[in-house]
C-alpha positions as CSV (number, residue, x, y, z in Angstrom):
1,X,-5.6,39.3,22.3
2,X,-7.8,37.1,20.4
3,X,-11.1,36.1,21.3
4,X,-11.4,32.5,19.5
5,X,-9.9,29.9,22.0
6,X,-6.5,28.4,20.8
7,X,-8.2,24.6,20.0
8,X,-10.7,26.8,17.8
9,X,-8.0,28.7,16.1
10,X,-5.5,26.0,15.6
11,X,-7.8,24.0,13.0
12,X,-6.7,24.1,9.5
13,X,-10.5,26.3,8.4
14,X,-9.3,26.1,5.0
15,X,-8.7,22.4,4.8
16,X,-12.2,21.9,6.3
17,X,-14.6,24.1,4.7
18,X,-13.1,22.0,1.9
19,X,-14.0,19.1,3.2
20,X,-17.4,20.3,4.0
21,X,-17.8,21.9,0.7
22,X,-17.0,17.9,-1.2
23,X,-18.7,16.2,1.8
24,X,-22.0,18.8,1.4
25,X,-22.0,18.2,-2.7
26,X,-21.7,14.5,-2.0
27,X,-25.1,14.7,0.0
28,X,-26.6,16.8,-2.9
29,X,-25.8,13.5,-5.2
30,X,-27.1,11.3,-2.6
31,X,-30.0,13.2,-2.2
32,X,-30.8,13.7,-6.2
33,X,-29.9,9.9,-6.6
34,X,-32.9,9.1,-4.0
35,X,-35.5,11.3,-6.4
36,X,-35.3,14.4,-4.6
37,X,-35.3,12.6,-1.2
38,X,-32.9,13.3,2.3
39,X,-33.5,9.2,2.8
40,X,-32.6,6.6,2.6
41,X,-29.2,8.4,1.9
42,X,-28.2,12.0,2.5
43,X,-29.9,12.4,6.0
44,X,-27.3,9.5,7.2
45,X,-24.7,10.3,5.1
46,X,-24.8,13.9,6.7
47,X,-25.0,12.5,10.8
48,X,-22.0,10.5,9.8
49,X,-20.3,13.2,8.4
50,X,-20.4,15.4,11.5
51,X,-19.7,12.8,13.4
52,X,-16.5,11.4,12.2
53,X,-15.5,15.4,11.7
54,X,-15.8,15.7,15.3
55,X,-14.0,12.6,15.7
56,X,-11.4,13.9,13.6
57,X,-11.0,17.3,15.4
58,X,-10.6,15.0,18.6
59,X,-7.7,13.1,16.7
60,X,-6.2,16.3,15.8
61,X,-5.8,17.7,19.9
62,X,-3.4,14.2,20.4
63,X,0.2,14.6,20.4
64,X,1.9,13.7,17.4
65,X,4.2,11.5,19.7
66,X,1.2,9.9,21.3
67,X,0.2,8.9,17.9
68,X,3.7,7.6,17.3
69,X,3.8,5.3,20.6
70,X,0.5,4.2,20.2
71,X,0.9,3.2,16.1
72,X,2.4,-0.6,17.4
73,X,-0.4,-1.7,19.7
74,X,-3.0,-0.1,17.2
75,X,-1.6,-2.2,14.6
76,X,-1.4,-5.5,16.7
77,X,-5.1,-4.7,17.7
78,X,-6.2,-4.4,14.2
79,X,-4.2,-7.7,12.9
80,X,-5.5,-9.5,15.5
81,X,-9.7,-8.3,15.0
82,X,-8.9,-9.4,11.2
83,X,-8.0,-12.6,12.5
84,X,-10.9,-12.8,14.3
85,X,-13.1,-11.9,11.0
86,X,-12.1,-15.2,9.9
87,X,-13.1,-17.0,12.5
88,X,-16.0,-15.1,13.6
89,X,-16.7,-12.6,10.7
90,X,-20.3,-11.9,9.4
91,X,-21.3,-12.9,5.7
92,X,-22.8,-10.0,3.7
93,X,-22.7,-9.6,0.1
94,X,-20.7,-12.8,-0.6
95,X,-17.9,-11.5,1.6
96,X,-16.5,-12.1,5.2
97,X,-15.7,-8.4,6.3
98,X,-17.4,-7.5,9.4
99,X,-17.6,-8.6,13.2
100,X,-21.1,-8.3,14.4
101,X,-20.4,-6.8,18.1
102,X,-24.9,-7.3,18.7
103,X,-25.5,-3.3,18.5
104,X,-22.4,-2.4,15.5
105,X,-20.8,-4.1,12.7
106,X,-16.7,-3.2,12.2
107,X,-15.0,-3.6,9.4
108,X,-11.3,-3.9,10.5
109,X,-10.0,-3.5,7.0
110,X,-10.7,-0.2,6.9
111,X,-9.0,0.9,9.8
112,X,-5.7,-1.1,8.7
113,X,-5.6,1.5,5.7
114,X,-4.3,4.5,7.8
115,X,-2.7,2.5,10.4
116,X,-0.8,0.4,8.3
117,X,1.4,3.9,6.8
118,X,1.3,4.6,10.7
119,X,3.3,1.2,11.2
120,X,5.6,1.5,8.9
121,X,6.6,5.2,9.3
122,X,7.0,4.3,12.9
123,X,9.5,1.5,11.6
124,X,11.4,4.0,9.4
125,X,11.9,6.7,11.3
126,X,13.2,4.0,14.0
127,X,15.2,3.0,12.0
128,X,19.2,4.5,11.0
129,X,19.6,6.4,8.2
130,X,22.6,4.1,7.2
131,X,20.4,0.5,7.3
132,X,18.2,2.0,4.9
133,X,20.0,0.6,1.5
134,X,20.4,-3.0,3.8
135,X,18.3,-6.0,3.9
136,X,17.3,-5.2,7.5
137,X,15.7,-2.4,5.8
138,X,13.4,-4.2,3.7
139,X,11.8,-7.6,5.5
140,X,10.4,-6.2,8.1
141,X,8.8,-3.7,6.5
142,X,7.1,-6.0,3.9
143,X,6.2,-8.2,7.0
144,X,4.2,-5.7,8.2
145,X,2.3,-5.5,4.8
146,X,1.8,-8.6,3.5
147,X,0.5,-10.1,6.9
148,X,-3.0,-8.0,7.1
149,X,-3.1,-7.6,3.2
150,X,-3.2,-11.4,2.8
151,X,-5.7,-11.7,5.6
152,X,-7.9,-8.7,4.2
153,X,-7.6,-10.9,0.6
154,X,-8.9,-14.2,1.3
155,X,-11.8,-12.3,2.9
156,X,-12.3,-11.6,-0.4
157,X,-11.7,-8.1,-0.8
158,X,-9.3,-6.8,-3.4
159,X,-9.6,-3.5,-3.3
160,X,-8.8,-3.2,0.2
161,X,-6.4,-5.5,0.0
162,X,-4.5,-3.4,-2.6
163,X,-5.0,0.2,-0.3
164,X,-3.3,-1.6,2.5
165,X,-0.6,-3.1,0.6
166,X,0.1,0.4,-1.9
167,X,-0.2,2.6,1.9
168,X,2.7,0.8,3.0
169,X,4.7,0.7,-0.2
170,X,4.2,3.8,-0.6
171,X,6.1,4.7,3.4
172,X,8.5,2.4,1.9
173,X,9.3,4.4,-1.1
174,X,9.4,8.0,0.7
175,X,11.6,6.3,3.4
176,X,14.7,6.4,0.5
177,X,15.0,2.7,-0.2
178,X,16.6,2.2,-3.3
179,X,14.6,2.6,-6.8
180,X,15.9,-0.6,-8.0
181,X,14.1,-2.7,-5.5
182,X,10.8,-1.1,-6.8
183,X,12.0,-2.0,-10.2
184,X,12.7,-5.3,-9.2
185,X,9.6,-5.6,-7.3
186,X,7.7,-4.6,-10.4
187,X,9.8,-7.4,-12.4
188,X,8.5,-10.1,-9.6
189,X,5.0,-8.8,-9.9
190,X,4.9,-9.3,-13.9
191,X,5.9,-12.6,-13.3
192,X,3.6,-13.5,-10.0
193,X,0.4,-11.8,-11.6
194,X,-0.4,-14.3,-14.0
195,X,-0.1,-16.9,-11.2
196,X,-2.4,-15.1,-9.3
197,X,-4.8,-14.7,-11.5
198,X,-5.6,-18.4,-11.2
199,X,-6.2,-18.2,-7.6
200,X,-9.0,-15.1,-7.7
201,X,-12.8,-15.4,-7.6
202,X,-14.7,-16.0,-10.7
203,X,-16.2,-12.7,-10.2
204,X,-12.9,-11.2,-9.8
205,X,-11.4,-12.5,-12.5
206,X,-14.5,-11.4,-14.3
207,X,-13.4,-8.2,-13.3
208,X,-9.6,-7.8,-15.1
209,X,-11.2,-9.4,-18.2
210,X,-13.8,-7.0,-18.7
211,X,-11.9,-4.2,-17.5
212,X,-9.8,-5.3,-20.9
213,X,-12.7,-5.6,-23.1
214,X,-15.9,-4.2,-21.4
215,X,-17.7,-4.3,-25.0
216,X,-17.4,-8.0,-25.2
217,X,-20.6,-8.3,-22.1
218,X,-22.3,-5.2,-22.2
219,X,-25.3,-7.0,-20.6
220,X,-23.1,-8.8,-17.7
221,X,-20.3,-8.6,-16.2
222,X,-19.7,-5.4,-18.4
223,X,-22.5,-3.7,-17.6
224,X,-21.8,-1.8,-14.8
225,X,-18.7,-0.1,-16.7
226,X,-20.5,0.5,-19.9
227,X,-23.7,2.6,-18.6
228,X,-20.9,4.5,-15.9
229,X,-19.8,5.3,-19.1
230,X,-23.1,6.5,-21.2
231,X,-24.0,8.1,-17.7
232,X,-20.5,10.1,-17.7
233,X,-20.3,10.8,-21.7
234,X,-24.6,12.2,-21.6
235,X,-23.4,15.1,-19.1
236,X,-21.6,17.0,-21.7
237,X,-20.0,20.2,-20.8
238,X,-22.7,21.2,-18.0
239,X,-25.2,18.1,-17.0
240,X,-28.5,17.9,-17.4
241,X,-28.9,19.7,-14.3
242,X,-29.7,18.6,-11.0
243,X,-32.1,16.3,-10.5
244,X,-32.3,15.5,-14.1
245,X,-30.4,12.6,-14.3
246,X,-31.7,9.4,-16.2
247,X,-29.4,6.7,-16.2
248,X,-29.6,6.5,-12.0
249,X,-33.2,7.7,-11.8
250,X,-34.4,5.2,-14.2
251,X,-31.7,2.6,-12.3
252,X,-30.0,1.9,-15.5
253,X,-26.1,2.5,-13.6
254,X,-25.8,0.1,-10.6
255,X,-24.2,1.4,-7.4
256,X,-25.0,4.7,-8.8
257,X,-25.2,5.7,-4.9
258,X,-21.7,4.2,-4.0
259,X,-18.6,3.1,-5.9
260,X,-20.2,4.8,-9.7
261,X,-21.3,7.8,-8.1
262,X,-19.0,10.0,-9.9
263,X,-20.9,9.2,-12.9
264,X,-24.1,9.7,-11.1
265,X,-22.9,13.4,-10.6
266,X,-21.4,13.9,-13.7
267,X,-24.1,13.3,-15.7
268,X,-26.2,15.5,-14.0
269,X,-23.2,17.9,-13.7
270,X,-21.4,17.5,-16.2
271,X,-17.4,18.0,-16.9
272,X,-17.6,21.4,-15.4
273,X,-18.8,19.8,-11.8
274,X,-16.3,16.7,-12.2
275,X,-13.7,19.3,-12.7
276,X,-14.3,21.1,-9.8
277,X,-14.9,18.0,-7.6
278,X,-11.4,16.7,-8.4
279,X,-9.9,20.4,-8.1
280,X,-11.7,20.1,-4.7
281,X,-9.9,17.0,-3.8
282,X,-6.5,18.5,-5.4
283,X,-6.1,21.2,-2.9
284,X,-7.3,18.8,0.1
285,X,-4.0,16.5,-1.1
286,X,-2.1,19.6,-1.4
287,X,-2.3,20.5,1.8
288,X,-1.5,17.4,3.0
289,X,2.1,17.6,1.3
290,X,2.5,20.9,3.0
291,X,2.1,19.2,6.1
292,X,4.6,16.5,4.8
293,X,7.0,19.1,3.4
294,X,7.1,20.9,7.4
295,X,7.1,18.3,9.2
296,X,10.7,18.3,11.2
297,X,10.8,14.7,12.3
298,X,10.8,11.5,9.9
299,X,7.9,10.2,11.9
300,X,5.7,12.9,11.2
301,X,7.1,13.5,7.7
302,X,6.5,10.0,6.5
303,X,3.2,9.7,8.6
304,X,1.8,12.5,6.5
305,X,3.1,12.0,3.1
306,X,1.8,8.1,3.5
307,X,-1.6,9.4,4.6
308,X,-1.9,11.9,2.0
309,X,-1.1,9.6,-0.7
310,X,-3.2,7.3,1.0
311,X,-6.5,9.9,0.2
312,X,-5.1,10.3,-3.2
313,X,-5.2,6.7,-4.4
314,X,-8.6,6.4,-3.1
315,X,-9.7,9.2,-5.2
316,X,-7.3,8.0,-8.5
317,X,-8.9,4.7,-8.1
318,X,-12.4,5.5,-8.2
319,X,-12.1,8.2,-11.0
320,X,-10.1,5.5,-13.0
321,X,-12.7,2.8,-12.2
322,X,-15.9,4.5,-13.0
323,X,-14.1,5.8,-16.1
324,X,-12.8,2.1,-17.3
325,X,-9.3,2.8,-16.6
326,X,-8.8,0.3,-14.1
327,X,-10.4,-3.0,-13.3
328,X,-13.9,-2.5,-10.9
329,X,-12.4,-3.5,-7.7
330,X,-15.0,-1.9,-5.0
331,X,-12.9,1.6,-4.1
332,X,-15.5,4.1,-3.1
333,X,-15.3,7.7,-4.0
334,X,-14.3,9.2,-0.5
335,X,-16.9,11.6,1.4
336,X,-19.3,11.5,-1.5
337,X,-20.0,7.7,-2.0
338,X,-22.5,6.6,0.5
339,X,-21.4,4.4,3.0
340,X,-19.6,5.0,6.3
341,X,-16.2,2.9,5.6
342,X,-14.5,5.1,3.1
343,X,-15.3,8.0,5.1
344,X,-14.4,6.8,8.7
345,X,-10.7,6.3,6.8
346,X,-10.3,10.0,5.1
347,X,-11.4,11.2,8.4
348,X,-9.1,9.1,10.6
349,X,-6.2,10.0,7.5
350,X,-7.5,13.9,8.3
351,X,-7.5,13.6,12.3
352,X,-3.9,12.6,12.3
353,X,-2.7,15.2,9.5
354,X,-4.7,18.1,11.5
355,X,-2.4,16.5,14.5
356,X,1.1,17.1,12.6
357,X,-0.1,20.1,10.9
358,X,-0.8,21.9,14.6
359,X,2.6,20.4,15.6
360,X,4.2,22.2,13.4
361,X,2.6,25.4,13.5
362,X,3.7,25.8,17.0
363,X,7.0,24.4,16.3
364,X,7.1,27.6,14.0
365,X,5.8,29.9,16.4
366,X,7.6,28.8,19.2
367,X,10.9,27.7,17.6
């Protein structure tokens, strides 16, 4: 008989001493970045962390059914606030993102980033195994996408945009529809890009230019990419050591607390502790496809491979921003960049995988 209640003893311990372990050496950046200093960043970066971990346990306790009936109206809810954050949406940072409720500011986008693989899993796994290679298999679907991506774009925000719209391609993909409507998809988009290109920001279009050539503003537009770059290459093997960082101390890297925080750590860490950061990160999204791979039921199979790849594009995004390899588009390095957003999504991606994942422990016990 064992003396750790069942709820205890269901929890994936692995998983979240992982998390803990990124989420803990995240708040040892923050708090190097601040000069040796719990505020204004690690102290609330660690509160929200518990937080949305006990949020996430909660999550975890709900039926993977429950989650499955409930995906529709969660989804309607969130399409309809991100109307609202048109109408009604607070301006900060030359953006319309957030309703001000008086006593809490939401971001709705954010929450559209899990539940939009919830939506169209749920569709799928609805849907007959024989309508998959039809036309009814693909229009709804890509209803269900474009309607909150475009919304989440004219707010502006790209990089949001891009999460919701790869989560739910992604759903699309695992579902089995045929490769050559990706291919032709990626046809379309070759052609539509440079169309859209027109209709972006200046400062987005700023952006995919200097992402091409960073060297040709080091001073503007390029700056932020060049010194993530100086901050990254001065690391070396080891870092400098902790606390010993100059480009963020000396404020020479921007957002060296948020989206370029990577390069905050590795220069102070060096390869070595960007290694083991991503290895970190590799065996969180590892797990995840293990949950994927025993998951009995198409919901909960497509669910969890959508959320998984979900945390991995996050992660892929940010490394390949800060390193130059993709435009600067405001993706956020999850449970290390400051900022509640990013984090509040991994969790609520982690909540529902802790849900399948003790579904299907029992269905191996008891099956």
């Amino acid at each position: 008989m064992s003396f750790v209640p069942a709820p205890i003893a269901e929890l994936p311990w692995k998983m979240l001493l992982l998390i803990c372990a990124i989420a803990g050496f995240g708040m040892l950046i923050l708090y190097s970045a601040a000069g040796g200093s719990l505020t204004p960043w690690a102290l609330p970066q660690g509160i929200r962390f518990v937080a949305f971990l006990g949020m996430a346990i909660v999550i975890s306790r709900f039926d993977p059914e429950w989650i499955k009936q409930a995906t529709i109206p969660l989804y309607a809810i969130i399409l309809l606030l991100l109307v609202l954050v048109e109408m009604l949406g607070f301006v900060g940072g030359g953006a319309q993102r957030w309703l001000d409720l008086g006593f809490i500011r939401i971001q709705p986008s954010e929450w559209m980033k899990p539940v939009i693989v919830l939506a169209t899993a749920r569709f799928y796994a609805a849907l007959p195994a024989a309508e998959t290679r039809r036309w009814s298999a693909i229009w709804p679907a890509a209803l269900l996408i474009v309607f909150p991506a475009a919304l989440v774009l004219v707010q502006p925000d790209l990089g949001t945009a891009s999460m919701i719209a790869l989560g739910g391609i992604t759903v699309m993909f695992l579902a089995g529809l045929p490769l050559r409507l990706f291919f032709g998809g990626l046809a379309l988009l070759a052609v539509v890009v440079p169309v859209g290109y027109s209709f972006l920001h200046d400062y987005q279009q700023k952006r995919v230019l200097i992402f091409l050539s960073p060297e040709s503003d080091p001073l503007g537009a390029g700056y932020h990419i060049s010194q993530s770059k100086i901050a990254i290459g001065s690391g070396g093997l080891f870092g400098k050591g902790f606390l010993n960082g100059t480009q963020s101390h000396l404020d020479y890297l921007p957002e060296g607390h948020t989206d370029f925080i990577f390069a905050t750590m590795a220069e102070e860490w060096g390869l070595a502790g960007g290694l083991l950061l991503i290895l970190a990160f590799m065996l969180v999204i590892k797990w995840g496809i293990g949950v994927a791979l025993d998951s009995k039921d198409r919901f909960s199979r497509l669910t969890a491979a959508g959320l998984t790849t979900t945390i991995f594009f996050y992660v892929a995004i940010n490394l390949m921003m800060v390193m130059g390899l993709a435009p600067v588009v405001g993706i956020p390095l999850p449970l290390v960049s400051y900022g509640g957003s990013a984090m509040l999504t991994i969790m609520l991606c982690l909540g529902v995988l802790m849900s399948i994942d003790r579904h299907n422990r029992r269905d191996r016990r008891y099956g």
